[in-house]
C-alpha positions as a printed NumPy array, in Angstrom:
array([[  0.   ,   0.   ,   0.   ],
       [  2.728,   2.349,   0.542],
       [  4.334,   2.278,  -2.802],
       [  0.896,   3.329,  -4.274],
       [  0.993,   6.079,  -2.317],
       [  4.019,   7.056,  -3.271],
       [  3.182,   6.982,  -6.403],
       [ -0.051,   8.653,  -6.44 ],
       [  1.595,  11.487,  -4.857],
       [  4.344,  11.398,  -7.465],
       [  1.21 ,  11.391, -10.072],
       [  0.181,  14.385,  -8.169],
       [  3.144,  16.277,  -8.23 ],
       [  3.462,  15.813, -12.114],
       [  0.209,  16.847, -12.657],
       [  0.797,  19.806, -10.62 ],
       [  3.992,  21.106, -12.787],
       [  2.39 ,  20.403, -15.664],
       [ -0.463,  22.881, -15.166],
       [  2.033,  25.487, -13.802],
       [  3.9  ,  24.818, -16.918],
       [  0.529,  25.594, -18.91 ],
       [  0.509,  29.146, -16.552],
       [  4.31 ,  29.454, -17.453],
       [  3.403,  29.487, -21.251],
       [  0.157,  31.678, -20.985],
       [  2.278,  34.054, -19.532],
       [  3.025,  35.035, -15.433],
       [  0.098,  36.872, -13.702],
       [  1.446,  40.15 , -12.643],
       [ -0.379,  40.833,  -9.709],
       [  2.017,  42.878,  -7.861],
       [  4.889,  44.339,  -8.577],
       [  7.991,  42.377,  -9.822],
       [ 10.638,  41.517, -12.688],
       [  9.666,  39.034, -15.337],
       [ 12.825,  37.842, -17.812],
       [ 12.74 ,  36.25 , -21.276],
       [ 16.023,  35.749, -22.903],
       [ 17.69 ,  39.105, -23.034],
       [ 14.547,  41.254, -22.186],
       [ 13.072,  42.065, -19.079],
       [  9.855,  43.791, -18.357],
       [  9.643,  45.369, -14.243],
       [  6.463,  46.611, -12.683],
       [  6.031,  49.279,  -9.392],
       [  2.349,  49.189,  -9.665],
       [ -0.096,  46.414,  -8.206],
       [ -2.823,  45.161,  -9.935],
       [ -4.367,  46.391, -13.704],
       [ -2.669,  49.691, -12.606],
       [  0.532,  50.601, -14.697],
       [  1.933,  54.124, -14.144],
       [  5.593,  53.165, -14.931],
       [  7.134,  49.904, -16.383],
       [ 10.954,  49.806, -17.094],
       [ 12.121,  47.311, -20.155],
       [ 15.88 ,  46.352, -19.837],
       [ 17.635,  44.602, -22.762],
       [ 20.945,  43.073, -21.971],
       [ 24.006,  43.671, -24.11 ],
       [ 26.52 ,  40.897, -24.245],
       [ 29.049,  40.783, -26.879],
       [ 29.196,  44.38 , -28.569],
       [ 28.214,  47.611, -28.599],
       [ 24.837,  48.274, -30.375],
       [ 22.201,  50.768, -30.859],
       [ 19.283,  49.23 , -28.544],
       [ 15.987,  50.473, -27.919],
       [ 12.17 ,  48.382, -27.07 ],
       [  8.907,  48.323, -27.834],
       [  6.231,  48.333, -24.887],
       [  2.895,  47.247, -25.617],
       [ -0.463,  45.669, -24.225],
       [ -2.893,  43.905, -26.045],
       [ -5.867,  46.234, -25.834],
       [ -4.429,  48.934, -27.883],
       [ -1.717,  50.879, -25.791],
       [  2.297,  51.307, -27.219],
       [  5.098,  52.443, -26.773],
       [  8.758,  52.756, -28.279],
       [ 11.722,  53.944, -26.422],
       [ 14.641,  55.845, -26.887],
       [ 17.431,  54.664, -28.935],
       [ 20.651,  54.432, -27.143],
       [ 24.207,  53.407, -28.353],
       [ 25.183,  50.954, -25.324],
       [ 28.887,  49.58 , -24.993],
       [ 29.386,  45.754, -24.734],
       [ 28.292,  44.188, -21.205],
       [ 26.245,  46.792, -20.345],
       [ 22.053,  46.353, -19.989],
       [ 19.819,  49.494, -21.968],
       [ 17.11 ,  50.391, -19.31 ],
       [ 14.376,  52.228, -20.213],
       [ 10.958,  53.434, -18.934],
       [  7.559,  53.931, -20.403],
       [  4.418,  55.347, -18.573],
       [  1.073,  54.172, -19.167],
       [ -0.597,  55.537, -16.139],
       [ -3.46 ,  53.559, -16.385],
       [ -5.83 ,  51.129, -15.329],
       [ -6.474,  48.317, -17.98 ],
       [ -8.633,  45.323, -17.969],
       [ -7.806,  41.689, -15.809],
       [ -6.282,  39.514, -18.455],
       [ -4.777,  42.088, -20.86 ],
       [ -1.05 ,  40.71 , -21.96 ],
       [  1.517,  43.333, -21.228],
       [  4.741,  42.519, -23.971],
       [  8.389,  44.28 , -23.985],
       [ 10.582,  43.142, -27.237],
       [ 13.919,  44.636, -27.208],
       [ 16.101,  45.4  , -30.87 ],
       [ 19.666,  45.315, -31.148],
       [ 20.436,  46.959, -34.244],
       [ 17.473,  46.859, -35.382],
       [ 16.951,  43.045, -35.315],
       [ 14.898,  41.691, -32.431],
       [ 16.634,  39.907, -28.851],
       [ 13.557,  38.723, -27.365],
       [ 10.13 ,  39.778, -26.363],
       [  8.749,  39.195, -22.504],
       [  4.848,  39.358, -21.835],
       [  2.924,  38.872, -18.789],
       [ -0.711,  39.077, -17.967],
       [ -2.081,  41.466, -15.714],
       [ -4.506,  40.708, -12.54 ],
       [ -5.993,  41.655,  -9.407]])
């Protein structure tokens, strides 16, 4: 009897990460504030819930210097581009964008950061209460 236990709490377990995987690929809740990273883009939050007065994008430069800059968006409409900055090699870009407003539980909020011009990854998360 104990081995099936074992096991069914194994089954469990694996059942468990496979639906947080599922939440992992639909994108983190942002609920508070916080950092979420994708590859070489990151997308940070000071606001709590569907709020969003400020969100900083930070694209991280490895190997060269390059003229970086990022696109902030959501998917009910708002956008944003930000400066482009020549950044030495090493070095992360870090830029803000302001919103300042409230937008509806389940809207994606998406960063995608350009090197050059060509893209070094894009970071969305959903926003909740």
């Amino acid at each position: 009897m104990r081995p099936n236990t074992i096991i069914s709490a194994f089954g469990a377990t694996a059942a468990t990460a496979a639906a947080v995987g599922l939440v992992f690929v639909a994108g983190p809740p942002a609920a508070a504030d916080g950092k979420w990273c994708d590859h070489s883009v990151c997308i940070r939050t000071y606001d709590t819930g569907t709020y969003l007065g400020r969100v900083e994008v930070s694209v991280v430069n490895t190997d060269q210097q390059h003229k970086i800059s990022a696109r902030v968006w959501t998917t009910n409409g708002w956008s944003a581009r930000t400066k482009t900055q020549a950044v030495s090699a090493s070095r992360t870009y870090r830029a803000k964008a302001y919103p300042q407003r409230h937008f509806p539980e389940g809207t994606r909020l998406c960063a995608e950061g350009f090197q050059g011009g060509e893209s070094v990854g894009l970071t969305c998360i959903t926003l909740s209460k």
